[in-house]
C-alpha positions, 0 to 999 in steps of 0.5 A: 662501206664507204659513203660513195659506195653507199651512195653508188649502191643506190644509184645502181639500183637505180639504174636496175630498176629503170632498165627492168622498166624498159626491158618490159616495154621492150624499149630501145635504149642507146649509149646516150639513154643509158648516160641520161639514166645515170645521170637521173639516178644521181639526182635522184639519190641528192648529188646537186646538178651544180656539182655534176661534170658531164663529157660525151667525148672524154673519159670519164663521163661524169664527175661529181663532188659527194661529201667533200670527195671528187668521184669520177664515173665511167658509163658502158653499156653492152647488149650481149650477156657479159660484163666485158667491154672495149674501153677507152684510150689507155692515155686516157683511161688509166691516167686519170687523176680522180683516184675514186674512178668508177665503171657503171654498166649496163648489160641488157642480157641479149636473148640470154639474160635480163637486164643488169646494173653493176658499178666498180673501180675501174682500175680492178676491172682492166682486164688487158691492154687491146692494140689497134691504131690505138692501145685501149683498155678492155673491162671486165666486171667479173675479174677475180679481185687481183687479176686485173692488168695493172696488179699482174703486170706490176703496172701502176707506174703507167698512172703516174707517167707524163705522155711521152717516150717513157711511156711508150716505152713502157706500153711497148714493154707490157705490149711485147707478147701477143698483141695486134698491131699498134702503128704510129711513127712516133712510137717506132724505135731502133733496137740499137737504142734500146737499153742493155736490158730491154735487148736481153728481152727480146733475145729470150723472147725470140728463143722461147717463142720463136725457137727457130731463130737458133738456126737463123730463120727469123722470119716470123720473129723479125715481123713481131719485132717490127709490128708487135713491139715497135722496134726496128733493127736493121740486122736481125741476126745480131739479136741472138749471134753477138758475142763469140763462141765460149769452151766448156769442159766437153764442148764450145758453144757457138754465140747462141748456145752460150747466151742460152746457157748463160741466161737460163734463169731468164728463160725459165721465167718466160716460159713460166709466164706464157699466155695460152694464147702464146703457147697456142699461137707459138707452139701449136699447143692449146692445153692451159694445164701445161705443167712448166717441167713439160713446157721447158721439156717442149721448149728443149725439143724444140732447141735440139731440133732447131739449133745450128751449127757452123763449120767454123763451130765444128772445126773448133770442137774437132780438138774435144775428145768426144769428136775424136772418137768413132762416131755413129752420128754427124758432128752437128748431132754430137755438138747439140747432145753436148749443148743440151746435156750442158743446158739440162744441168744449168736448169737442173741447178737454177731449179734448186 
């Protein structure tokens, strides 16, 4: 164990102790108490007050030098029975230069539980990113190690990124899926000034999650667009019709077909990774156990069902043979049949 850790131990058992004692006499203590136990504790256990740097109003309430080594320390307390907590703003919270940043937290149990001190690194406790005017950081202590936002996400950059449109940028990338609202003028974009792969993004975004938009219904997409991720596009529609029609042995494929086919490998991915949240809110389905072979089969289904084709579309696939010959069904349902045999077999070859 390091002596910081050594030194924190001590200080959380501290703090332990202290709220045991006041949980007796039935004590009410606020967020400032809390701060003024803490701080006792790190006098208690030999940090010079000399050394201490105390801010109620920014992040982190304390820093301290032990040892030669600065030591930054975060202060919660909850009332409830979990160690979760909204944190503070993500411009400040996870670009803090103290590399040894630290959460303390106090849970006072509620009518549940006892009174508990924990400590942690704070970057291991970052479970999500919260959007409300601002993007604040949530915590929670009891994250499995790993599962913390910046490993999943591959993250770590936002630490290092000077404030700015890169890292609004950024925000709005990690921010794409099943966030609520984060508005600011300043942070708004136009899709026309999105880069090639950022636009190629948000295409399969609105494929997977929202699979009405092959048919031209963007009418739940293009709110998202706007108020989820922060871009503005004038002609919704472009997103998912640029490019033409391209001829495949049996079938042509109109625009959205073909990027569909083309791309397959990308949507594959993002249908891997959604949420349960976004399988709940996008799809009306709840159960986190979905095996990925049954969600591509959902997502298909729901593709076959939703998919548009036009008259120029048809026309064009009049000279195939398959239209040519008696038909029990429309030329839109022999048209999607193609379409979905062909997407079936380029997911048949991605998965090999």
């Amino acid at each position: 164990m390091n002596n910081y850790d050594e030194l924190l131990n001590r200080v959380t058992l501290r703090v332990q102790e202290k709220m045991e004692e006041l949980h007796a006499k039935k004590a009410k203590v606020t967020g400032g108490k809390f701060e003024d136990i803490v701080y006792a504790a790190l006098i208690a256990e030999g940090v010079s007050p000399d050394e201490i740097s105390h801010s109620t109003q920014r992040f982190p309430d304390f820093i301290f030098t032990y040892n030669n080594q600065e030591i930054a320390v975060e202060v919660k307390k909850v009332d409830n029975n979990k160690w979760e907590v909204l944190g503070g703003s993500i411009y400040e919270s996870l670009r803090n230069k103290i590399e040894l940043t630290f959460i303390l937290m106090g849970k006072f149990g509620g009518k549940r539980g006892e009174p508990e001190a924990r400590f942690r690194r704070y970057q291991e406790c970052v479970s999500d990113l919260s959007v409300t005017h601002n993007p604040r950081v949530k915590i929670n202590l009891d994250l499995p190690k790993g599962e913390d936002f910046l490993t999943k996400n591959e993250a770590f950059d936002l630490l290092d990124m000077e404030e700015g449109p890169e890292l609004d940028r950024r925000i709005r990338a990690l921010l794409r899926t099943d966030k609520s609202t984060w508005y600011k003028d300043e942070t708004v974009i136009s899709f026309s000034e999105l880069t090639k792969e950022e636009k190629l993004a948000y295409f399969i975004d609105g494929v997977v999650l929202f699979p009405e938009v092959t048919q031209g219904n963007y009418s739940n997409f293009a709110p998202w667009l706007t108020y989820k991720c922060l871009v503005w596009c004038g002609n919704i529609r472009d997103v998912f019709t640029a490019g033409g029609t391209k001829e495949y042995d049996s079938f042509v494929a109109s625009a959205i077909m073909n990027r569909i086919i083309e791309r397959v490998d990308l949507v594959i991915q993002r249908i891997e990774k959604m949420t349960p949240e976004e399988l709940k809110r996008h799809w009306d389905y709840s159960e986190e156990s979905f095996s990925l072979d049954n969600r591509i089969e959902k997502w298909i289904e729901q593709i076959e069902r939703n998919i548009a084709t036009s008259r120029k579309l048809i026309e064009r696939n009049k000279t195939k043979h398959f239209l040519k010959r008696k038909r029990k069904t429309t030329y839109r349902e022999i048209i999607v049949s193609e379409f979905i045999k062909c997407l079936r077999k380029r997911i048949e070859d991605f998965g090999e």
